[in-house]
N, C-alpha and C positions, 0 to 999 in steps of 0.2 A: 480467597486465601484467608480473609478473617474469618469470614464464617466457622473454613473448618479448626483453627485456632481456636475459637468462640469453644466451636464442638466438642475438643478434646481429639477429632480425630486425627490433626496435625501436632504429635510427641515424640520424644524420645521413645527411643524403639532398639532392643537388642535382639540381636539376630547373630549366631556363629561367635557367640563370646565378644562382642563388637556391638559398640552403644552408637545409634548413626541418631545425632538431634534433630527435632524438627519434619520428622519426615510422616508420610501416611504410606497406606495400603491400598494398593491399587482397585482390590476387591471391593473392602470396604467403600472408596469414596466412591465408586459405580454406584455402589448400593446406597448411598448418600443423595447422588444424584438422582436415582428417581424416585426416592421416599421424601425428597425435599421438592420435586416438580421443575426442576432443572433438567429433567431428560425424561422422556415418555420409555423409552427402552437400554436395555443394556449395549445395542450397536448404536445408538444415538450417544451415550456418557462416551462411549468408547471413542467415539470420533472428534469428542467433545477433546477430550481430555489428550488427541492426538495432534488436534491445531494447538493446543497450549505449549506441546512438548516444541511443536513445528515454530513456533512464535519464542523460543527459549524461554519460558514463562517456567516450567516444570521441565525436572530431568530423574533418571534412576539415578539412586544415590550412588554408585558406582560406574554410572556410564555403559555400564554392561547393555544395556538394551536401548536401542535408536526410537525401539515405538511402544506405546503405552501398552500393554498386556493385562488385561482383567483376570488377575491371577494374584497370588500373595507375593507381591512384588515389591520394593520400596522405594517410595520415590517421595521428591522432596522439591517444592517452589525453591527456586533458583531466587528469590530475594530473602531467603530464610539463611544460605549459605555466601550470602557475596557473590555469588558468580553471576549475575544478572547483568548483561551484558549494558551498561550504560551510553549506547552512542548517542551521537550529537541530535539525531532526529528522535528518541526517547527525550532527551535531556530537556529537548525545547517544548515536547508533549508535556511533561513533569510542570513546568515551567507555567505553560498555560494553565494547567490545571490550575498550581497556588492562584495563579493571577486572580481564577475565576472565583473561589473560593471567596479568595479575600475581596473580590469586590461586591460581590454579593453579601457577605459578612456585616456592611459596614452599613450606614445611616444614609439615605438621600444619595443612594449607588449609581453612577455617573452608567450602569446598566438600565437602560428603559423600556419599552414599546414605544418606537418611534413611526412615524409615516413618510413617504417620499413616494415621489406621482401615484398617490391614492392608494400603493402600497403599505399596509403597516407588515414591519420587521421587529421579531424577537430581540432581547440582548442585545440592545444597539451602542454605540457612543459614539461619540465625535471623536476624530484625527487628535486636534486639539486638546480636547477633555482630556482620553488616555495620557498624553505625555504629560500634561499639568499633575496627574495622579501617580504617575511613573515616578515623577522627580519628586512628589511632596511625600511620596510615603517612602523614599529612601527604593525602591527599583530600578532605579537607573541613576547614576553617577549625572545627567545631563540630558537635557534636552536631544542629545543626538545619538547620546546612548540608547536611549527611550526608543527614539525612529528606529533603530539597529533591530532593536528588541520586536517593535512590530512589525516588521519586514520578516525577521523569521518568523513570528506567528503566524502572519498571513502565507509566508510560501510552506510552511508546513500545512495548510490547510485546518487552522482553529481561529486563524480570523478571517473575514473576507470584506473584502466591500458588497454594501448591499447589493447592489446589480451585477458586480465583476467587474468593474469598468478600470478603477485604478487599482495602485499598488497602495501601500500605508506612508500618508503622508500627513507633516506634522500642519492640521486646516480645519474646516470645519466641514470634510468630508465624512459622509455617514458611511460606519463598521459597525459589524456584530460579528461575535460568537458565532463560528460555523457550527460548532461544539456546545452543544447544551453535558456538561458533565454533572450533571447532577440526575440525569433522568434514569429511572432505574432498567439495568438492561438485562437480559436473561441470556445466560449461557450459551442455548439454541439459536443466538442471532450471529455466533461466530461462523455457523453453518448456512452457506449461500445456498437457494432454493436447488438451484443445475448441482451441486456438490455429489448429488447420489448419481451423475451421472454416469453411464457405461462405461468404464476403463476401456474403451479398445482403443483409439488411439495410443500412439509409442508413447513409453512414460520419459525420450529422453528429448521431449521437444519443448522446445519454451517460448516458440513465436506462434505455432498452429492455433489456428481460428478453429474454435467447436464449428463443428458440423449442423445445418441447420436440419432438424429432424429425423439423424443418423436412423433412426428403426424406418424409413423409407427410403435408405439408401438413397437421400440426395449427398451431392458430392460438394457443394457449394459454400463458402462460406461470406459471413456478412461485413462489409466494408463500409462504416458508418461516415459518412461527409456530413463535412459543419453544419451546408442546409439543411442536416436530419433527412436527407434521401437516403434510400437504399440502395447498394449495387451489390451487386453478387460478384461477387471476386472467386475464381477455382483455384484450386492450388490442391498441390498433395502433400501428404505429412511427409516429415522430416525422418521416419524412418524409409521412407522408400528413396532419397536424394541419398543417407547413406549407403543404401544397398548397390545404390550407385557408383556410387563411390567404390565399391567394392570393402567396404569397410564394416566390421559388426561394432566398433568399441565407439561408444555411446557418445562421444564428442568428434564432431567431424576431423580428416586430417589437413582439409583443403578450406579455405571458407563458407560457406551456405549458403544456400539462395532458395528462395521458392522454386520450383519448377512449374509451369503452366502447362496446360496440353495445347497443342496442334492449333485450336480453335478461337487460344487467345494469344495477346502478344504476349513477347515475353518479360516486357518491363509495361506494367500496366501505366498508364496514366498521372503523372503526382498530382496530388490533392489539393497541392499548393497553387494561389491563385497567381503567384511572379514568382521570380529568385530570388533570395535572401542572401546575402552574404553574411561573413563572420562580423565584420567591421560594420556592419547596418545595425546586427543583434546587438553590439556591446557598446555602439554607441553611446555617450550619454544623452537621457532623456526618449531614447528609443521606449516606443509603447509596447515593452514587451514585461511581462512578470516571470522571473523563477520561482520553477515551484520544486516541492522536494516528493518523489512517489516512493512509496515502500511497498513493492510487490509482494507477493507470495506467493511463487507459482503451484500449481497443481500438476495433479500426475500426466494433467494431459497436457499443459506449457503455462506459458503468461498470457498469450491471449491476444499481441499486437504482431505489427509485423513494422518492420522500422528500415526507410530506404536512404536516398540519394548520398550527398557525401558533400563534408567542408563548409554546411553545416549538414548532419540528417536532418531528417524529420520523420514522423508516426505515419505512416502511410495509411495502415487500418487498425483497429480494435474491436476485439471482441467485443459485444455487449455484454455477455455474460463470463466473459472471463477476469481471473484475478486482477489484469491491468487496469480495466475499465471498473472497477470496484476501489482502484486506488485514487481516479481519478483522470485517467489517460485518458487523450483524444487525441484526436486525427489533427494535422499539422501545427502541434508543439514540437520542438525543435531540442535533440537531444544533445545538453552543456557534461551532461559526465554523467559515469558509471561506477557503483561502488566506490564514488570518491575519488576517481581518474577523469581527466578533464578530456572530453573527447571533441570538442567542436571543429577539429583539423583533421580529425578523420574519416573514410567510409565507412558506409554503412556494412561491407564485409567485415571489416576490421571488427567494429563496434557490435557485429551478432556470435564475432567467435569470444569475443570477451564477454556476452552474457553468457554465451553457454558453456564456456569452461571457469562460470564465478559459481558461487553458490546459489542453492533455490531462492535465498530472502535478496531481492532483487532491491537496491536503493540508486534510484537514477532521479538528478537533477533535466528538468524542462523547460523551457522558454515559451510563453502562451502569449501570442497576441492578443493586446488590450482592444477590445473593440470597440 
């Protein structure tokens, strides 16, 4: 967006007697992007500049059009007009950003190369350190403000503990920066390698697992367990349970379920190695972390499949799907959806409320600290 500021190619622009600020042309910036080496082709800017629209980043300046069109069209970054949609999981992203800035900024940066069991880790600090620098530069009101503060950094995934083992606590436990934000990144890295995948799958499905090797007609898809095995889980897409249904309109009328064939059962095996209750999860001092995922689905879904009930849990994940690119895994434990608290519900309930919420999927998770 500075860049094309920078360029000139983001101005004022009248069109129909009508001065619209701030905005570009859709042609132009294509052609921007690949005489600048941000896109090798014109369906490469195109798709480019389709995740931005898909991520609220850019819109047409009138809303008129849902998808970026490489045409004399005008469209305008959504942080040039206020409409850029400020939620809580932005606000905390923003947030870490400053932090990182400013602590790199400044003299003898409490950021190091530190080691631990013979690992060295990027970007590190102490528990401790951060809150002493939280309170002294005026970041936090207090010492417990501070812990508040990196508790959401770490369940938004920009801080972590070096091995994953705790959550952020105010000690002389080692944290780093999951998020290197200063490193320069390229356009083309918005675009996941699978993304040019084959549209055949239904576009109205948001738990189906990719197919592994769909141009051989295997029907199988992949269920990744903690120990990193592989089991092959079958299932059919979510357009043929509607047809079952007897239903063509794009959101089930009845709840969803996988359907299995013949030769498997039909509630597979949970992942999970005991029961968990609600009262065990919110325990205090329970070894569990919340985390926060912002999906994005694709035309072909999100990419997990989410079972039992009172509390759920992630059954499987795609490897290559949007979920598993947000962070998902197999038995974290689903605390809310879109900001609805669900851990008292099933897992029916909790799949009809993804699929009749929006594509940008935001669910809260509970991850056992190992």
């Amino acid at each position: 967006r500075l860049r094309l500021h920078d360029g000139k190619l983001v101005k004022d622009r009248r069109y129909h007697l009508r001065t619209y600020p701030n905005c570009f042309v859709a042609k132009e910036l294509t052609d921007w992007l690949i005489d600048h080496k941000e896109a090798p082709d014109r369906e490469t800017g195109i798709r480019l500049m389709q995740k931005l629209m898909d991520h609220y980043i850019i819109h047409h300046v009138c809303d008129e059009h849902s998808d970026y069109k490489d045409a004399k069209l005008l469209y305008r970054f959504r942080k040039d007009d206020g409409t850029f949609p400020l939620s809580k999981d932005v606000k905390v992203f923003m947030r870490g950003q400053s932090l990182y800035e400013k602590l790199l900024s400044v003299e003898d940066s409490i950021l190091k190369v530190r080691e631990e069991n013979s690992v060295k880790y990027q970007r590190t600090f102490l528990g401790s350190e951060m809150i002493d620098w939280l309170v002294r530069e005026g970041e936090a009101a207090n010492r417990k403000e501070a812990v508040e503060l990196g508790r959401a950094l770490l369940e938004h995934g920009i801080i972590q503990h070096v091995s994953n083992r705790h959550h952020f606590f105010d000690s002389n436990i080692l944290y780093q920066f999951w998020i290197n934000f200063r490193r320069r990144r390229r356009l083309t890295e918005l675009l996941s390698e699978n993304s040019s995948r084959a549209l055949s799958e239904s576009p109205d499905s948001p738990f189906c697992l990719r197919k592994l090797n769909p141009e051989h007609g295997n029907t199988s898809f992949l269920s990744v367990q903690p120990n990193k095995e592989i089991k092959i889980v079958s299932a059919v897409r979510r357009s043929s349970i509607t047809s079952l249904a007897g239903n063509s309109n794009p959101y089930f009328s009845a709840a969803p379920t996988l359907v299995f064939p013949p030769v498997a059962e039909c509630n597979p095996k949970s992942v999970l190695k005991r029961p968990v209750t609600n009262e065990e999860l919110l325990s205090p001092g329970a070894p569990y972390i919340k985390k926060t995922l912002t999906i994005v689905g694709d035309a072909v879904g999100w990419g997990f499949v989410v079972r039992g009930g009172r509390p759920c849990h992630i059954q499987a994940v795609d490897p290559g799907g949007p979920a598993a690119a947000a962070g998902m895994k197999v038995c974290q434990f689903v605390f809310s959806v879109n900001g609805m608290y669900v851990l008292h519900l099933d897992y029916q309930t909790i799949s009809s409320l993804i699929m009749t919420g929006p594509r940008t999927l935001v669910m809260e998770v509970m991850e056992a600290v190992e």
